[in-house]
mmCIF file of the N, C-alpha and C atoms, coordinates in Angstrom:
data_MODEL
# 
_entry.id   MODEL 
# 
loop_
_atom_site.group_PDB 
_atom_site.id 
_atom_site.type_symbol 
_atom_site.label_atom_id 
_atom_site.label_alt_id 
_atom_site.label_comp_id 
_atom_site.label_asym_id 
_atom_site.label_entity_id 
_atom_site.label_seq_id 
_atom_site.pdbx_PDB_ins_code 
_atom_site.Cartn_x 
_atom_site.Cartn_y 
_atom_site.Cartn_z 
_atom_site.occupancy 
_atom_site.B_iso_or_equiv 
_atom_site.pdbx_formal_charge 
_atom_site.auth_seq_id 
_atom_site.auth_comp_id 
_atom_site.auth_asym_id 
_atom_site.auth_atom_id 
_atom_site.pdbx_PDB_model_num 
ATOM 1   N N  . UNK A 1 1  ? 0.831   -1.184  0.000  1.00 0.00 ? 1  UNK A N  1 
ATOM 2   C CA . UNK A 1 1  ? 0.000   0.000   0.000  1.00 0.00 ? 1  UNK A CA 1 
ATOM 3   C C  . UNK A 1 1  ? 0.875   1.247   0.000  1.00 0.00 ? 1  UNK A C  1 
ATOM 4   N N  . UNK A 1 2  ? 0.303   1.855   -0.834 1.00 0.00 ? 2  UNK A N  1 
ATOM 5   C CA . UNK A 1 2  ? 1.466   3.608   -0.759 1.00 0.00 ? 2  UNK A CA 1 
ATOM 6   C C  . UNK A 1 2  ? 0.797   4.221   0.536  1.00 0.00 ? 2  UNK A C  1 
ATOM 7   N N  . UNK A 1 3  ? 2.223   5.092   1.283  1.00 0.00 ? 3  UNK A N  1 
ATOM 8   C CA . UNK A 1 3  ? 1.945   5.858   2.313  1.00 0.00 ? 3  UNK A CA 1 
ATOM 9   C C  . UNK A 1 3  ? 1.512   6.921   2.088  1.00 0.00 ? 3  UNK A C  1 
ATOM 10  N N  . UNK A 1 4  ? 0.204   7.288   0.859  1.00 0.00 ? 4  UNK A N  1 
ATOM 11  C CA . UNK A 1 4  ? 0.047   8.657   0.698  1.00 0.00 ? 4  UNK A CA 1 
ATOM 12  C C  . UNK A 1 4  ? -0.727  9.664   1.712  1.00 0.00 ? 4  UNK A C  1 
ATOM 13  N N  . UNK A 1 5  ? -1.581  9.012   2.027  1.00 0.00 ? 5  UNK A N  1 
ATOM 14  C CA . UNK A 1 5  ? -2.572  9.190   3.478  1.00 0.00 ? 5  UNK A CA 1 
ATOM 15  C C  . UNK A 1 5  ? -1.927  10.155  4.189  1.00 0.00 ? 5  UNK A C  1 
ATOM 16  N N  . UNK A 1 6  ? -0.899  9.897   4.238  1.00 0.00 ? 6  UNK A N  1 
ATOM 17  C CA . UNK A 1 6  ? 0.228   10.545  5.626  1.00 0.00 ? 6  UNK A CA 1 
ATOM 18  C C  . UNK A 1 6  ? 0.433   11.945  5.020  1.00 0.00 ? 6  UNK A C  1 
ATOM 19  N N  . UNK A 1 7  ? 0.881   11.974  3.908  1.00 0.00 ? 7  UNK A N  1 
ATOM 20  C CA . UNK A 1 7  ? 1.753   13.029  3.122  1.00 0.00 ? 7  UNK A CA 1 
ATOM 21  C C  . UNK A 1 7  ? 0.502   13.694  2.698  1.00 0.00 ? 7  UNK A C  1 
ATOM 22  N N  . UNK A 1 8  ? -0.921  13.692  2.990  1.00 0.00 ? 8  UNK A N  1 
ATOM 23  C CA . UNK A 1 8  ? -1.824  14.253  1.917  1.00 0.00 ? 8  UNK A CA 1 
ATOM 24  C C  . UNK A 1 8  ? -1.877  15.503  3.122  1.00 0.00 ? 8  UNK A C  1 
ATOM 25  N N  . UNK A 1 9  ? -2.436  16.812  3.160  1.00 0.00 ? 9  UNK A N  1 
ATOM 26  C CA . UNK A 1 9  ? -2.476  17.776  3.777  1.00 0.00 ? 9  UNK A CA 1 
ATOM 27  C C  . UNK A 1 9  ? -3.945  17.484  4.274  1.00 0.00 ? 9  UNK A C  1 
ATOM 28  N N  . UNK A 1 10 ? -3.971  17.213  6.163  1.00 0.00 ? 10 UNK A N  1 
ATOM 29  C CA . UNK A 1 10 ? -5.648  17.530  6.337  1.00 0.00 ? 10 UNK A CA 1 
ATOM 30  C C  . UNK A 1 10 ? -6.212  18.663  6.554  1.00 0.00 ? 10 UNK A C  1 
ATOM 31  N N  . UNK A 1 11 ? -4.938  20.382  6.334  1.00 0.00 ? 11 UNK A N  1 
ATOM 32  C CA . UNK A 1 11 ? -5.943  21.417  6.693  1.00 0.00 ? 11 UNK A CA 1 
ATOM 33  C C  . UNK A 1 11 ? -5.546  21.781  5.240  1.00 0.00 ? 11 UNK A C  1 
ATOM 34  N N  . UNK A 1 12 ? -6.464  22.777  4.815  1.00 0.00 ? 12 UNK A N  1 
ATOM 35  C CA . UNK A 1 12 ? -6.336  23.436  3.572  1.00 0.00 ? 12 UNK A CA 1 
ATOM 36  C C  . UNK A 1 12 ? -6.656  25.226  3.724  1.00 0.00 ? 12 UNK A C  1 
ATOM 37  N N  . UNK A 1 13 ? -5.862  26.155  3.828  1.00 0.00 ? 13 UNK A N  1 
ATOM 38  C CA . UNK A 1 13 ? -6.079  27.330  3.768  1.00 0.00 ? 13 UNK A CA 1 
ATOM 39  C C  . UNK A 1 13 ? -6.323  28.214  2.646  1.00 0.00 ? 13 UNK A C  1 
ATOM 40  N N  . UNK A 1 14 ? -7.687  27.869  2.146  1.00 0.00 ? 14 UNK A N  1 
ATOM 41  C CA . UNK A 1 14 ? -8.255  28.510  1.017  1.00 0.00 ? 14 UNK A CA 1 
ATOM 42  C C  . UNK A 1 14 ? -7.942  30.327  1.063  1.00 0.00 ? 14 UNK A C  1 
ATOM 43  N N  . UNK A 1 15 ? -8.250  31.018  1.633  1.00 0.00 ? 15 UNK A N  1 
ATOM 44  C CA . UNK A 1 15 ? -8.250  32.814  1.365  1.00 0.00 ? 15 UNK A CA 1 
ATOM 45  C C  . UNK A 1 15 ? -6.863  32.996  2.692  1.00 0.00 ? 15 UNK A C  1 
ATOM 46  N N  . UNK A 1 16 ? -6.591  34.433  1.758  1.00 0.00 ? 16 UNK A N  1 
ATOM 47  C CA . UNK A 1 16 ? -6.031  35.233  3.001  1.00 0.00 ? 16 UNK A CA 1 
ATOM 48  C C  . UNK A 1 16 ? -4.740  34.860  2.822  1.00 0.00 ? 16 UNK A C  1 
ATOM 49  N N  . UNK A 1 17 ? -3.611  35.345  4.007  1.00 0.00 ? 17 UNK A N  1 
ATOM 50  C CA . UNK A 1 17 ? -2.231  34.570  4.115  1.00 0.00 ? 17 UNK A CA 1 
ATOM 51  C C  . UNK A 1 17 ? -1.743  35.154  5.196  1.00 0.00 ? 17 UNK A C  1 
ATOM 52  N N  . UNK A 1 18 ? -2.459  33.808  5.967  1.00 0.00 ? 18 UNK A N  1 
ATOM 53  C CA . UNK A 1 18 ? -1.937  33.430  7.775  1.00 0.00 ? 18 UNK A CA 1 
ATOM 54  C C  . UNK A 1 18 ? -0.387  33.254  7.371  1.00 0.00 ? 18 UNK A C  1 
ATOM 55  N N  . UNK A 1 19 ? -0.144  33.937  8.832  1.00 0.00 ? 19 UNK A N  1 
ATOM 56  C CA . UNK A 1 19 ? 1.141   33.447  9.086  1.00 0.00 ? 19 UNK A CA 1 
ATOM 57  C C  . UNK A 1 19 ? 1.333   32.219  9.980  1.00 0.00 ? 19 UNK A C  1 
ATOM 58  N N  . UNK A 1 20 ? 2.762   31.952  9.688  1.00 0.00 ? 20 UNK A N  1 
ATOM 59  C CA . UNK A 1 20 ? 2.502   30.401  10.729 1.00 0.00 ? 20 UNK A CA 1 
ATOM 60  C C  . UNK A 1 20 ? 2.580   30.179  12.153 1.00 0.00 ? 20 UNK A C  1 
ATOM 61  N N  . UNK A 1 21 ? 2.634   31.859  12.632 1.00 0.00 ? 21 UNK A N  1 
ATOM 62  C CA . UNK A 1 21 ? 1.759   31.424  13.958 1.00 0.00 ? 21 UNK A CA 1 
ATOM 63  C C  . UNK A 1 21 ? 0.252   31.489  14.347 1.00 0.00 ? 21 UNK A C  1 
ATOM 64  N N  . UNK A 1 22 ? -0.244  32.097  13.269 1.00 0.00 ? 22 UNK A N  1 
ATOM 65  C CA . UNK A 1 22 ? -1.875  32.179  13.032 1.00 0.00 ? 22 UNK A CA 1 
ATOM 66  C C  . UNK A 1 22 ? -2.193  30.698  12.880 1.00 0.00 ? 22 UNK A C  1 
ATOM 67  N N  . UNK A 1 23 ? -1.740  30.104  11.599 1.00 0.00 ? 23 UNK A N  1 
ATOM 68  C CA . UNK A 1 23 ? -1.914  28.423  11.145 1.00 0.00 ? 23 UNK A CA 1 
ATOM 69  C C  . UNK A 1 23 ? -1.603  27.754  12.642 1.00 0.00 ? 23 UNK A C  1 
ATOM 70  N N  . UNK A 1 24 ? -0.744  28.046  13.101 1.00 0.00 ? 24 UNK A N  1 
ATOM 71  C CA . UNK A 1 24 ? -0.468  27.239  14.449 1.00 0.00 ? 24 UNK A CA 1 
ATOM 72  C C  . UNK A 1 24 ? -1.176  27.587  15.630 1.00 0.00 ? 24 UNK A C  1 
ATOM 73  N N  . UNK A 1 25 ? -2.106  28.483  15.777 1.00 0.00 ? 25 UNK A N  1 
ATOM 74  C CA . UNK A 1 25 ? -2.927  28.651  16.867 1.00 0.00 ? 25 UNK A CA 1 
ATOM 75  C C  . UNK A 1 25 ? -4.510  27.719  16.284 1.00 0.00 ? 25 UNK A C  1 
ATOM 76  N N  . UNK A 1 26 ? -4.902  27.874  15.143 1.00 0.00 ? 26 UNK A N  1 
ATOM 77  C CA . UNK A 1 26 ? -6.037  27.247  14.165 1.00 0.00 ? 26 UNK A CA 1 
ATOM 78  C C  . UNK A 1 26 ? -5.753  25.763  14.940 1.00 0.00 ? 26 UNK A C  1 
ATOM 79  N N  . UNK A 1 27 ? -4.570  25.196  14.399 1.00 0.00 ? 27 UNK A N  1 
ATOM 80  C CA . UNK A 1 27 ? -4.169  24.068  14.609 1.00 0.00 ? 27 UNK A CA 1 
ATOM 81  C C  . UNK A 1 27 ? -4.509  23.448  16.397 1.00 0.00 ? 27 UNK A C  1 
ATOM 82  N N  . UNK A 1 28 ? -3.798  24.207  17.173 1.00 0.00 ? 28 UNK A N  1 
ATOM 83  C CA . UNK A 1 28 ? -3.812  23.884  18.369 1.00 0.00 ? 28 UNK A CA 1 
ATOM 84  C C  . UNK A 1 28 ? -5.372  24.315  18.656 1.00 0.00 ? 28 UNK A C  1 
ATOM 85  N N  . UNK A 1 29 ? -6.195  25.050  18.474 1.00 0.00 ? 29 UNK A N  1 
ATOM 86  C CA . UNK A 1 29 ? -7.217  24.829  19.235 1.00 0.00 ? 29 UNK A CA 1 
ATOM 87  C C  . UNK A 1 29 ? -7.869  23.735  18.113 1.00 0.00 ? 29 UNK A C  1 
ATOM 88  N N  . UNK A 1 30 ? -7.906  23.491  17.445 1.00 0.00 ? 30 UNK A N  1 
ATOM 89  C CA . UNK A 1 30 ? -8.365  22.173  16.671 1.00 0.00 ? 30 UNK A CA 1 
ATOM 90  C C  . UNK A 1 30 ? -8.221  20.754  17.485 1.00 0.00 ? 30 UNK A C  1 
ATOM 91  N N  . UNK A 1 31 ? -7.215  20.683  17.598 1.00 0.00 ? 31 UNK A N  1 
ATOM 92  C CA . UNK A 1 31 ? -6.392  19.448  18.218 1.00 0.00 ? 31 UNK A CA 1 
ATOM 93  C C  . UNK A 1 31 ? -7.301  19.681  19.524 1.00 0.00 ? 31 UNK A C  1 
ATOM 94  N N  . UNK A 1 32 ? -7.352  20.632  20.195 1.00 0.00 ? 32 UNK A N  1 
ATOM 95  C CA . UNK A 1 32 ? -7.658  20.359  21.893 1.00 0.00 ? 32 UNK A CA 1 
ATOM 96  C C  . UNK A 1 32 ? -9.011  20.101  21.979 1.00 0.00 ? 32 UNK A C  1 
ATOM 97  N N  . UNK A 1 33 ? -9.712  20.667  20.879 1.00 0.00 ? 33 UNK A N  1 
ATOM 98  C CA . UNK A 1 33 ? -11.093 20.445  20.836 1.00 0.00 ? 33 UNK A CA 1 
ATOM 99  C C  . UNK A 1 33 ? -11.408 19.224  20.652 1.00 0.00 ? 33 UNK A C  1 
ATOM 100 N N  . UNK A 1 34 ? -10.695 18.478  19.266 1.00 0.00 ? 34 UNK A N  1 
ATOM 101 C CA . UNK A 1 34 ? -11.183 16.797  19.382 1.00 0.00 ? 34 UNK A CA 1 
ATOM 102 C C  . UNK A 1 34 ? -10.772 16.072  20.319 1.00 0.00 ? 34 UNK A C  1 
ATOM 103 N N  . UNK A 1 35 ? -9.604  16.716  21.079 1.00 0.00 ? 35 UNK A N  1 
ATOM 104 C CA . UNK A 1 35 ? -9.052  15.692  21.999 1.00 0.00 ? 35 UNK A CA 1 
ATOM 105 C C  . UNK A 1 35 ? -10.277 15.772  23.430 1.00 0.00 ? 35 UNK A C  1 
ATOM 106 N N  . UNK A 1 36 ? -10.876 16.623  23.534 1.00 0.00 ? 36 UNK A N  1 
ATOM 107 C CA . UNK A 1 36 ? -11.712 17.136  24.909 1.00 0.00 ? 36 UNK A CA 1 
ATOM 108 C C  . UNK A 1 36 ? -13.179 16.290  24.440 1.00 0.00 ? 36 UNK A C  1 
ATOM 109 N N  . UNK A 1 37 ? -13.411 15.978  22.983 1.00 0.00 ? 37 UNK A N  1 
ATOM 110 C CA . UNK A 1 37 ? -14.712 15.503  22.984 1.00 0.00 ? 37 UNK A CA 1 
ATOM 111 C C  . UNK A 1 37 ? -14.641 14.475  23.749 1.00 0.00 ? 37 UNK A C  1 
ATOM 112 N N  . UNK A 1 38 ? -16.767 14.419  24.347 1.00 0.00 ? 38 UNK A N  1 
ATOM 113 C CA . UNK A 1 38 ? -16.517 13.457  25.565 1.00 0.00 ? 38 UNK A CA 1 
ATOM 114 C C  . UNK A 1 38 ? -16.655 11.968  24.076 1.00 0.00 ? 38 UNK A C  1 
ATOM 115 N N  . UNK A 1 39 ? -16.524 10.694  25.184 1.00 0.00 ? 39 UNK A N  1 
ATOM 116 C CA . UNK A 1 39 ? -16.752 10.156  24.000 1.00 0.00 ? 39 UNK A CA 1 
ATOM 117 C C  . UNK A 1 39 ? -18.147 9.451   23.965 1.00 0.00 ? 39 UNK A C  1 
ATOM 118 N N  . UNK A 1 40 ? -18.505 8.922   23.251 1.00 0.00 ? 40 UNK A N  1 
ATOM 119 C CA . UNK A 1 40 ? -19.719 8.220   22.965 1.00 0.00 ? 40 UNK A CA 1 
ATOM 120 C C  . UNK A 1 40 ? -20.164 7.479   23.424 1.00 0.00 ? 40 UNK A C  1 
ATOM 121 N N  . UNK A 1 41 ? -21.202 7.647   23.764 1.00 0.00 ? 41 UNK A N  1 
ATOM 122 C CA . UNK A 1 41 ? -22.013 6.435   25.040 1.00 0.00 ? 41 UNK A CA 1 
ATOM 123 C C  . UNK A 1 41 ? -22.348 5.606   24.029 1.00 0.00 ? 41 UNK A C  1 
ATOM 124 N N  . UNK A 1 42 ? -22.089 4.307   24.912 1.00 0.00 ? 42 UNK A N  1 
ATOM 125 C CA . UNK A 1 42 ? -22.568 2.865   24.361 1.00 0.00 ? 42 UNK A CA 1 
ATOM 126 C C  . UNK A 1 42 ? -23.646 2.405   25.074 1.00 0.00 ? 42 UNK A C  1 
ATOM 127 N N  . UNK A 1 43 ? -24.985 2.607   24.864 1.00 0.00 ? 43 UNK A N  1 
ATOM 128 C CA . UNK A 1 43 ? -26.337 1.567   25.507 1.00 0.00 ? 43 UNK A CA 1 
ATOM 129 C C  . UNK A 1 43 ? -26.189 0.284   25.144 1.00 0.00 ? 43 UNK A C  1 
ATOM 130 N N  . UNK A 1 44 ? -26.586 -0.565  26.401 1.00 0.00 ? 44 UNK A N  1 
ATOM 131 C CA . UNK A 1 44 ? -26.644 -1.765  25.626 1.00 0.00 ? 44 UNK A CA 1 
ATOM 132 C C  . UNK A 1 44 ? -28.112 -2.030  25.611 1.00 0.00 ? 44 UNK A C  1 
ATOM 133 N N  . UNK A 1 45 ? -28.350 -3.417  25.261 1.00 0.00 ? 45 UNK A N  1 
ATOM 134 C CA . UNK A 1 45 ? -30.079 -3.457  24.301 1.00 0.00 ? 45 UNK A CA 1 
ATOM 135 C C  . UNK A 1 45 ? -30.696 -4.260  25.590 1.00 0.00 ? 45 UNK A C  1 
ATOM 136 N N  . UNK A 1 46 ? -30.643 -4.315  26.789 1.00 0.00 ? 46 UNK A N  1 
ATOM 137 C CA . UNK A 1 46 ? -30.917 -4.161  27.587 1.00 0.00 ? 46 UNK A CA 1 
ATOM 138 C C  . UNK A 1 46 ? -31.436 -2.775  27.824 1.00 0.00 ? 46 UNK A C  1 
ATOM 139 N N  . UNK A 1 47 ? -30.961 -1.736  27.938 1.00 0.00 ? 47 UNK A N  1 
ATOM 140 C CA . UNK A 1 47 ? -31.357 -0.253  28.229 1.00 0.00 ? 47 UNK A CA 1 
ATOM 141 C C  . UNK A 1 47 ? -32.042 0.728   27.114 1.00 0.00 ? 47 UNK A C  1 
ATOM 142 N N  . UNK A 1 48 ? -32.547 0.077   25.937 1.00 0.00 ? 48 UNK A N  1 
ATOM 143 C CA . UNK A 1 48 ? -32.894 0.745   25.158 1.00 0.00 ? 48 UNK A CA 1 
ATOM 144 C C  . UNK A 1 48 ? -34.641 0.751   25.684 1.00 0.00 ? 48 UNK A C  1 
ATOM 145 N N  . UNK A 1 49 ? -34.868 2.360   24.748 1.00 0.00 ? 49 UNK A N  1 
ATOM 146 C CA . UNK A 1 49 ? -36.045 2.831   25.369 1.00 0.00 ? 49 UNK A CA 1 
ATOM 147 C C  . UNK A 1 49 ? -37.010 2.178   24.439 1.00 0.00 ? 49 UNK A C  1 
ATOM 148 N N  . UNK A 1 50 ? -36.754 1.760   23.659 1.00 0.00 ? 50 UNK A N  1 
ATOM 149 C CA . UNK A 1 50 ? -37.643 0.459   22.485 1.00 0.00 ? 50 UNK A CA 1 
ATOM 150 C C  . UNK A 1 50 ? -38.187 -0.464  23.358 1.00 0.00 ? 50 UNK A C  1 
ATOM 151 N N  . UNK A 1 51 ? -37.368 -0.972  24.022 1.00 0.00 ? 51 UNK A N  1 
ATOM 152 C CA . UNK A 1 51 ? -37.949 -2.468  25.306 1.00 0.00 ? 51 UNK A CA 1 
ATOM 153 C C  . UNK A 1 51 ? -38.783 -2.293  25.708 1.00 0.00 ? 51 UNK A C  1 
ATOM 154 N N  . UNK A 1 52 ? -39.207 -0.659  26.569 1.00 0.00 ? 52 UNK A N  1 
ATOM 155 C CA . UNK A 1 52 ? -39.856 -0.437  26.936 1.00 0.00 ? 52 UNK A CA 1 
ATOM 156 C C  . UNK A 1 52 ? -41.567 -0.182  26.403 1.00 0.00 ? 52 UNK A C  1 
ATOM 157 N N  . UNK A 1 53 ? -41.897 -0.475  25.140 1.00 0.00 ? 53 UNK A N  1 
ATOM 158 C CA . UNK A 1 53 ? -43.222 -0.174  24.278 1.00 0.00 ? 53 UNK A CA 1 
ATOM 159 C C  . UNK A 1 53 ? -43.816 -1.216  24.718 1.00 0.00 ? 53 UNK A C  1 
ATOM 160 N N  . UNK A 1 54 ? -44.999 -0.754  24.374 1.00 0.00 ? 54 UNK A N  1 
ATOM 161 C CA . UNK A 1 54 ? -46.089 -1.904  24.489 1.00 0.00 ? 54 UNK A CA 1 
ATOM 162 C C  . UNK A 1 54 ? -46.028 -3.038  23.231 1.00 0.00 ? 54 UNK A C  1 
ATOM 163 N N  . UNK A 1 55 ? -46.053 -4.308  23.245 1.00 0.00 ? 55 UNK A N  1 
ATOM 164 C CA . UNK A 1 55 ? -45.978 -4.809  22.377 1.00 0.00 ? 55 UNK A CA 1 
ATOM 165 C C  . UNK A 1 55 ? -47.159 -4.989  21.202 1.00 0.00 ? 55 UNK A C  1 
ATOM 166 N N  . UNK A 1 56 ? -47.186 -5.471  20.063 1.00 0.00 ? 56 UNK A N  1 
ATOM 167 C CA . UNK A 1 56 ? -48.680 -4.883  19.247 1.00 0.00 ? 56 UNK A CA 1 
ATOM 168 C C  . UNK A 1 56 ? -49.454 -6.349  19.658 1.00 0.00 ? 56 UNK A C  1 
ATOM 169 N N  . UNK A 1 57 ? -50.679 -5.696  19.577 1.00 0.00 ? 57 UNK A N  1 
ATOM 170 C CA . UNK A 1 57 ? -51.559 -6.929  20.322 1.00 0.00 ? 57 UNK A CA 1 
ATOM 171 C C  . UNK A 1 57 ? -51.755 -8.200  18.991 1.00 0.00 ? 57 UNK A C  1 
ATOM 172 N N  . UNK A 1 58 ? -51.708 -9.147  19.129 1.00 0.00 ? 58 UNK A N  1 
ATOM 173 C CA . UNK A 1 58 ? -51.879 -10.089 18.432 1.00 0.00 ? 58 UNK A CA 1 
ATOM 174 C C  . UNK A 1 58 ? -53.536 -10.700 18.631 1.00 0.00 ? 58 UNK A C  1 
ATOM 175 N N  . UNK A 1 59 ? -53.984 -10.765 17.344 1.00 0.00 ? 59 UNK A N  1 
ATOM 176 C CA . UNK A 1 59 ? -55.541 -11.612 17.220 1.00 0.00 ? 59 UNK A CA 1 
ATOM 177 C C  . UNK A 1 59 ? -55.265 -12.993 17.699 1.00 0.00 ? 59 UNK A C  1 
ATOM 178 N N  . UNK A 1 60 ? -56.728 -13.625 18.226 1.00 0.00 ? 60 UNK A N  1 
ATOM 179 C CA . UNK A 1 60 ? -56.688 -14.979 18.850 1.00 0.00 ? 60 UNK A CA 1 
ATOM 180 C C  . UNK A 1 60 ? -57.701 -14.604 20.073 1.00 0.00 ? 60 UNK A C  1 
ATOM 181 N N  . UNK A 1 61 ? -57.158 -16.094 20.509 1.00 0.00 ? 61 UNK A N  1 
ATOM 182 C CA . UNK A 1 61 ? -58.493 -15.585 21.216 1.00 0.00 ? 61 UNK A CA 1 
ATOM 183 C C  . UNK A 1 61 ? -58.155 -14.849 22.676 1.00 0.00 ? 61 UNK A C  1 
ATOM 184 N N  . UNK A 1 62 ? -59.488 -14.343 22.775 1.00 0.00 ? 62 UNK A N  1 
ATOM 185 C CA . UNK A 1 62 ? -59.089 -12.915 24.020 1.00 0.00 ? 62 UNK A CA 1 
ATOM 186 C C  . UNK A 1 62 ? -58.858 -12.233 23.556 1.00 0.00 ? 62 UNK A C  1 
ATOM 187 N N  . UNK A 1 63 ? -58.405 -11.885 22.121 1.00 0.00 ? 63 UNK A N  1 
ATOM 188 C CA . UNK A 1 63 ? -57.296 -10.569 21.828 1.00 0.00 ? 63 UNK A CA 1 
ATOM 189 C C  . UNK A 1 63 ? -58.649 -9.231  22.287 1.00 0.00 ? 63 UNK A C  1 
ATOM 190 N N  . UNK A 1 64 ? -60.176 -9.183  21.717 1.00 0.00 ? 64 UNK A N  1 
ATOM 191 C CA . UNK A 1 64 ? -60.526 -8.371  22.169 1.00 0.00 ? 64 UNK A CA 1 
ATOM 192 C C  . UNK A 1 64 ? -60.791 -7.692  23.713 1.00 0.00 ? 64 UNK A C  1 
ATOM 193 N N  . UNK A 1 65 ? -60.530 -8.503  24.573 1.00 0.00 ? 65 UNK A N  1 
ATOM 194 C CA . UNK A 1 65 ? -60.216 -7.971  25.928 1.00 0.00 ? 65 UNK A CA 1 
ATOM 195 C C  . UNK A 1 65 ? -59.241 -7.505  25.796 1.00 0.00 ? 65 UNK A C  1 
ATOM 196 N N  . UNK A 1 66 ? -58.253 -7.777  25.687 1.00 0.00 ? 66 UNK A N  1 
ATOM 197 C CA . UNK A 1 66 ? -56.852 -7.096  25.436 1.00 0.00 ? 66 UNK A CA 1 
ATOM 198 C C  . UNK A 1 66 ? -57.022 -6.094  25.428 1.00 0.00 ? 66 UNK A C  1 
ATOM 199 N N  . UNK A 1 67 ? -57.345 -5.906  24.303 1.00 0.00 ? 67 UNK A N  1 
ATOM 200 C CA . UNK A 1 67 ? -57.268 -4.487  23.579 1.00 0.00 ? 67 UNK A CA 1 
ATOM 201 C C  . UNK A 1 67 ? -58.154 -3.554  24.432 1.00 0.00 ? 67 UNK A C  1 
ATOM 202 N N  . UNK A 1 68 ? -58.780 -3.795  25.173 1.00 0.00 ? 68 UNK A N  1 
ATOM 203 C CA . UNK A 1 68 ? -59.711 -2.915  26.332 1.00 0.00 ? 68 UNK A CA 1 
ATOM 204 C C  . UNK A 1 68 ? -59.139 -2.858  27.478 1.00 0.00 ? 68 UNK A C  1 
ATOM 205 N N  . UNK A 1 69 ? -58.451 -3.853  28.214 1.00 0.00 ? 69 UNK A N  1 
ATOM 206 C CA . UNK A 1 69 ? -58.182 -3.691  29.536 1.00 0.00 ? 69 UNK A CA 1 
ATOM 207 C C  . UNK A 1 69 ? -56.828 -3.359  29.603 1.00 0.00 ? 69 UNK A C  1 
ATOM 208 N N  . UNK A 1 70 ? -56.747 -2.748  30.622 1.00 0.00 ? 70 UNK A N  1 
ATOM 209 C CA . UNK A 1 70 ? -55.455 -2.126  30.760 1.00 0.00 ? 70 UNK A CA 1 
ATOM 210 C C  . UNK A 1 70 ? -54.123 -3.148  31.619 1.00 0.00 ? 70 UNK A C  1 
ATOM 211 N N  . UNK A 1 71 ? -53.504 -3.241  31.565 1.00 0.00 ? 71 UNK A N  1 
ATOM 212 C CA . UNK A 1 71 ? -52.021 -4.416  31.847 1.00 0.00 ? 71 UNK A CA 1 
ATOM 213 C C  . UNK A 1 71 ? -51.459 -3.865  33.367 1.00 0.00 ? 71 UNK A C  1 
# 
């Protein structure tokens, strides 16, 4: 595999002409910001708020009580 990934530029400074301590302040609050995101909660399917629905009533018999009385 070529190492181009590495060598490709991820900021691009379209207008203007920062100097490189301007580019280097951009940079550093960039960096601190992704580094501070919290990270991502994982639910598991135990805790999902889906579990919690009523399930859809199925025909048969009784189903019309069901559907009237409360659980």
């Amino acid at each position: 595999m070529a190492d181009t990934d590495s060598t490709a530029p991820r900021l691009r400074i379209v207008g203007g002409n920062p100097t490189p301590e301007e580019v280097a302040v951009v940079i550093a609050v960039l960096s601190r910001r992704a580094a501070a995101a919290p990270p991502q909660r994982q639910f598991s399917l135990w805790a999902r708020k889906s579990r919690m629905t009523r399930p859809s009533q199925r025909p048969g018999f009784g189903a019309w009580r069901a559907s009237v009385m409360p659980r």
